[in-house]
Structures are given as C-alpha cells and as structure tokens.
N, C-alpha and C positions, 0 to 999 in steps of 0.2 A: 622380423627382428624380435630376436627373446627379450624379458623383462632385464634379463640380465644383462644383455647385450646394451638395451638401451640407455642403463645401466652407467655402463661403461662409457657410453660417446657423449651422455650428460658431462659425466665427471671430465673428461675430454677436452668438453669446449668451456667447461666454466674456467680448467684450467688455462686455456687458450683466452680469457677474455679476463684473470689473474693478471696474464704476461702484459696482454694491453694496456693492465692499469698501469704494472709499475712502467711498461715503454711512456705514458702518457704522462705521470710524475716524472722522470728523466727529461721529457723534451723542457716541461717546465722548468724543472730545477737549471736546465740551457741558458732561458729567457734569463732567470733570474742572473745568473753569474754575467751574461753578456753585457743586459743594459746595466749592471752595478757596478760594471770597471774589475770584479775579483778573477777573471778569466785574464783579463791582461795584464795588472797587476802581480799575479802568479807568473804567468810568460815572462816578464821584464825583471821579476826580482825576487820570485822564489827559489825557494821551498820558504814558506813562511808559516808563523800560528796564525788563530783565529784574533787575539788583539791585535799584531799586525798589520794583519787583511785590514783591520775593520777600521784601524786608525787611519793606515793610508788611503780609503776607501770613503773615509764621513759615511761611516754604517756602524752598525749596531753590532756589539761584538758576540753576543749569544748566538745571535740570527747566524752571523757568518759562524760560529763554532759548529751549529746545528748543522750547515750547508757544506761543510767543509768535511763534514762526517758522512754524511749523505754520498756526499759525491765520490769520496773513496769506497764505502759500499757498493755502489753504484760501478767502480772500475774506472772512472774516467779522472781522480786523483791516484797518486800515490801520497803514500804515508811514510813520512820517519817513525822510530820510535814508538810502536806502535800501545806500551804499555805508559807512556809518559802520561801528565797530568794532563786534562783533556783541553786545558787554556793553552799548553805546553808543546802540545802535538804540532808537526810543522807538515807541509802539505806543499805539492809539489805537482806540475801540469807536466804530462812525460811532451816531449819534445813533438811526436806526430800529432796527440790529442790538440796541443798548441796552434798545431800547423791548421787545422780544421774548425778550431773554434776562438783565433783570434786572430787571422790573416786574410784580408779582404783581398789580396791578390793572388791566394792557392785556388787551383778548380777542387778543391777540397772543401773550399769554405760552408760549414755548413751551421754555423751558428744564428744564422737569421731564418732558421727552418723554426727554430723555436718563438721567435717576434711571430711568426705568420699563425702559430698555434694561439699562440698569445689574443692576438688581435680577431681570431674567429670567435675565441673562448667568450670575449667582451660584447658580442654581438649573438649569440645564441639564443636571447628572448627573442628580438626582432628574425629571425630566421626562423625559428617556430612559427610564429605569426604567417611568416611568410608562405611555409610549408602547409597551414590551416587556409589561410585565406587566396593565397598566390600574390603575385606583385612578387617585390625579392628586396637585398640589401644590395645597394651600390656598393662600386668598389671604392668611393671616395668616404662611406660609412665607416669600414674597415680600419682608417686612418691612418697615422705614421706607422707604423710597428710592421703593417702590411707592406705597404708603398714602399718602406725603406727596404725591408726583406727583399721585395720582389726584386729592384733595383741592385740589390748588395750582391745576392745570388746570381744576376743574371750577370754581373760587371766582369769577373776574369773569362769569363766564356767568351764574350762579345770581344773584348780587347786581347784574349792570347791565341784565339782558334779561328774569328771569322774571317778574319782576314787569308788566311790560306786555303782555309775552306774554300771562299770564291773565286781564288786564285787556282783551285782545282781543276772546275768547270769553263774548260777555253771558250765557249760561247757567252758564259757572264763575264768572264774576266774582261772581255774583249769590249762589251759594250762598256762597264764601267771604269774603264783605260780610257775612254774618247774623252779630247780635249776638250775639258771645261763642261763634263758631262752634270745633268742632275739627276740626282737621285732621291726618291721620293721614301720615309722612310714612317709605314703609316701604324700608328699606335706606339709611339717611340717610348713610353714610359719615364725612367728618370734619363733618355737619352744615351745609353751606352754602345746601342746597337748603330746607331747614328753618329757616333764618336769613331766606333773603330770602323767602319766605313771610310770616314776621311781621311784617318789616320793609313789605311792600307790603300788610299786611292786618293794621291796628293792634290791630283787637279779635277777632282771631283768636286760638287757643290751638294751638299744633304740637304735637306728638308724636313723636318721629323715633325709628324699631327699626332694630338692627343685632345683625347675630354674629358682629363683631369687635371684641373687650377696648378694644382700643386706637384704634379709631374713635371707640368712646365719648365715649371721656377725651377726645380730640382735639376732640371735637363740642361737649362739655358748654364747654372753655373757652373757645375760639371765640363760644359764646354769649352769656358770660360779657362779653367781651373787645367783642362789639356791642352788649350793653347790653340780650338783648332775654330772658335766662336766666330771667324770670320767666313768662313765655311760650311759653319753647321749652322742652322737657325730652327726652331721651335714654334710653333703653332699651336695654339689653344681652340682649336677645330675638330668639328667628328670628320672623320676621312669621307662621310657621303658629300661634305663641304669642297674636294681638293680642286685643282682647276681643272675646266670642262671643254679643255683643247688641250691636245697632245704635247706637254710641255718636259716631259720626265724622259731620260733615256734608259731607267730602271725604276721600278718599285719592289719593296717589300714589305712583308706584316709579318716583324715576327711573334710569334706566339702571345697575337690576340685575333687574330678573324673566331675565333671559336667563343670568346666574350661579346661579339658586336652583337648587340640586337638585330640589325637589318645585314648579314654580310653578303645576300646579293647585289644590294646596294651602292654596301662601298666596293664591291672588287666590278661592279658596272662602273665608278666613279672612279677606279682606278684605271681599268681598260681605256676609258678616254683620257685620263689624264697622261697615258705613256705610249708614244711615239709608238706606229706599226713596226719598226725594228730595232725595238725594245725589250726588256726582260721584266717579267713578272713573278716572283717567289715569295711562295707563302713557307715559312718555318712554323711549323707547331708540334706539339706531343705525339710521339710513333708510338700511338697505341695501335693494337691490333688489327686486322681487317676486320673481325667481325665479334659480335658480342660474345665470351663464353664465361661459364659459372669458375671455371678454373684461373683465373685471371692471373699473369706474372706480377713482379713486381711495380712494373712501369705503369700495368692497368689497375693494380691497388692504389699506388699512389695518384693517380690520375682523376681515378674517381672520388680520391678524398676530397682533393682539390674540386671538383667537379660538385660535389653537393654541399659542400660549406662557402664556395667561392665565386667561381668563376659564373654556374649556371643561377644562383642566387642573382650577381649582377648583371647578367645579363638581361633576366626578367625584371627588372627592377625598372624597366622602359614597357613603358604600354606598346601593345602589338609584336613583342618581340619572338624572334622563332626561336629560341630559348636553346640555343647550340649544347651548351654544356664544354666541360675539358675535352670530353674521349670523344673526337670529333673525327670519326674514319674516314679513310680515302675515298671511300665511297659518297659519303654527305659532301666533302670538299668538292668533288668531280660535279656533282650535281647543281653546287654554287655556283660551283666555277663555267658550266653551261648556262645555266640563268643566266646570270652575265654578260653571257656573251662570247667567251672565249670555245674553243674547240673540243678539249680537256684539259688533263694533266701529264704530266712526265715527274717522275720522284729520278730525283736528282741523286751522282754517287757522293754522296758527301757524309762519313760516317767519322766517330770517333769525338761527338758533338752534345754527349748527354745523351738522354733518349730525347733527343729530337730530330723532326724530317724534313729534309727540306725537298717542294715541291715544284717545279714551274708550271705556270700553267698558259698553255697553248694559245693561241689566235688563233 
C-alpha cells in the first residue's frame, strides 16, 4: 500500500468513526426525549415550541429549545417555520418516527435501545476494571434503564408473534395443548415471554425462574396487570435450582442460556425437570455459524451487546464459562450434549427478529 493510498483509508475510517459519534449523540439525544416525557408529549399534542415542551414537561425551556433543534438537524423532528424566532419555532414528531419511539405496543418500538445505551454508559469505569482485572458487571449493576429496556423491547414480540410462532411447529403445539400442561419458562425477565405463553395456551400453567430481585417484581405485576397471574407464577431462582423430577411437559430459555454462567448446568437441570415426552427450546441470537471479520448487521449488533453486556455479566460469577451474546450453533450443540440431550434441531420459525429458535433432542 502507497503513502498515499494509506492515505486515503486513514482519512476513510476516521470519517467512519465521525459518523459513530454523531450515531452515538443521536441514540443519546433518544434517551433524553424518552425518559423526559418530550417524545410523547410531541405525539399527543404537537407540533409545539420549546416553552411549550418545557412547561408541559417541568423541564427547562433552553434545554428543550437546544434538544428540539438538535433533533430536527438530526431528521428525526420536523420544523414549522423554519425562519421564526427560535422560542417561536414549533416542532413536530412525523407520525412513523412516533410509531417507533413512543408506542410500547409497535415491533417497531425502538426507543428503549437508547435506556440500554444509557445504562452501559453509567457503568463503564467498573467495565474497565473489569476488562483489567476479569470478574465482570452484573446484569442487576446495569439497573432500571437496562432491565426496563430489556423488558420494553422484548414485550410486542413475546405477545403479538409467539404465540403463532409455536402454533407453527405441530409437535410443540401439541404438547403445549395437553390439558392442564406445565410449562417451564427459564430466565423469564420482566415476564413477558411467560405471559404470552398463557395467553396463546389457555389451559397451560407457566412457571417463569430468574436471578434477578427485580425481574421478579416486574414479572409477577405485569402478570397481574394481564389477567393471567393465576396461571403464570415467578420464581426468584437460578434455573440450576428447577425441580429434579420430571414435572414440565415443555421448557424454554429465551434468550438468556448465552448469559448463564454454568449453562450446562441448567439445561442438565432442565433435561430432568421435563417429562421424556416433552419439549425443550432454546431461543437466542441467529448469529452466524461461524466467526468472520465481515460481520452483518445482526453480528455488529450482537457483539455490542456482547462486550458491554451480556459477556461482562456473565463473568461477573466466579467459575463462569463466560458464553458471551454470539453464541453459535455450534457451542449450543456442545452444551446441549453435556447435558445430556442427543443434539439440536433449529426449528422453522422465522419472521421473529433475528432470533432462532432451537430444540434440543433427547
């Protein structure tokens, strides 16, 4: 490569690592409008100014003048008026942007992607640390902004798609049709995955484990709040806890076996806990078969999550085999034999996010 050439690929990627910042300013400037109420506020009653925003809002009217300029720069407001006085100027959320960043029931919703930015940003000494020394940050360190994220994002998925999704596959359908079946539902988070389960499978009983306090709470009212709490119950248990005689006539893990510290463990402590003519499915991230430098979108994203999140708490448990997000079929298969089971099978079920769902054999 000539001087010149290199040159050129400098100039390249600094411009390339330019664009990150402002992407990286934008997801913020998200956060900001989300938790301050000015993104719904706008939805329900604009096009408004910056006094407006700021009065209906108990915020600060500069901040929001600032934020409101930003965001039409930015593409994601429109503007009236664009020569008015700058208090004067009135501002406007177009009707899709809306849809994505103030609707907890679009598969669109994407404004708790910026809480989840938020909440690694607050933790980044301790992840240094972590990266010098080893050990990691829990996922219960992260706090609300995460927890809620995780939960917000996962909610339209879980209640407008899983349910047909398993009603795809006639051999799951079939067991989770049997009268008065349980269903075992392991790493349940704020519970959603465990919601629409009962909700798509009336005479079903759920069961949903977690090892975070406050999932719990979150999952049990949620339940509560669907109507379906008589049905669904929650446990403040790690899944290598579940019971140790065949009581489930289905389990699944969606998209945590790849965070557990031990996951030959629990899917050994799942294998006993579900009935020999039962169903086992694991859901996680359809990243790749195999590592490559060119990576799509689903393995950029996967690996963000993966070294600011997922693989940090994982490690955060002494002795842990430290999975990480981008957990290939290959590693799963390999658990899933520890275990105990035979292999896997990837199940047809698409049209689910980039996620895959797996069963895994006896």
């Amino acid at each position: 490569m000539t001087t010149h050439d290199q040159h050129d690929a400098g100039t390249a990627f600094a411009e390339h690592v330019v664009d990150a910042t402002i992407a990286t300013f934008e997801l913020l400037s998200i956060y900001v409008g989300d938790r301050l109420g000015w993104y719904r506020t706008l939805a329900d009653s604009g096009p408004l100014d910056a006094p407006t925003l700021a009065e209906r809002t108990g915020t600060h009217e500069r901040y929001a003048r600032e934020w409101l300029e930003q965001q039409a720069v930015y593409g994601i407001l429109a503007v009236e008026e664009v020569d008015a006085a700058a208090s004067a100027r009135r501002f406007a959320l177009p009707a899709g942007h809306a849809e994505a960043l103030t609707n907890p029931d679009s598969l669109d919703y994407v404004a708790p992607l910026g809480r989840f930015a938020a909440a690694i940003g607050a933790q980044l000494a301790p992840l240094l640390e972590a990266y010098r020394a080893g050990g990691g940050v829990a996922w219960a360190d992260l706090g609300e902004d995460a927890r809620d994220a995780q939960g917000d994002l996962n909610r339209p998925w879980f209640l407008q798609r899983l349910g047909d999704a398993l009603a795809g596959v006639p051999p799951l359908h079939e067991v989770l049709s049997r009268p008065a079946a349980r269903v075992a539902d392991v790493g349940s988070g704020h519970g959603w995955s465990s919601i629409a389960l009962a909700l798509a499978y009336p005479s079903a009983r759920v069961e949903g484990f977690d090892v975070d306090a406050a999932s719990v709470v979150a999952a049990r009212r949620h339940a509560e709040e669907a109507g379906v709490a008589e049905r669904v119950r929650f446990h403040h248990v790690a899944a290598e806890g579940l019971a140790q005689d065949a009581v489930f006539d289905a389990a699944f893990v969606f998209e945590a076996l790849h965070d557990m510290p031990f996951p030959v463990d629990v899917l050994a402590a799942i294998r006993r806990a579900v009935k020999p003519d039962g169903e086992v499915v694991i859901m996680d991230e359809a990243v790749a078969p195999a590592f490559a430098p060119d990576g799509d979108g689903v393995e950029r994203m996967m690996y963000g999550y993966s070294i600011f999140v997922c693989l940090p708490d994982s490690l955060s448990a002494p002795g842990s085999v430290g999975t990480g997000t981008v957990m290939r079929q290959a590693t799963l298969e390999q658990y899933a034999r520890t275990a105990g089971f035979s292999g896997i099978e990837e199940l047809p079920i698409d049209g689910f996010a980039s996620f895959r769902f797996t069963r895994l054999v006896r």
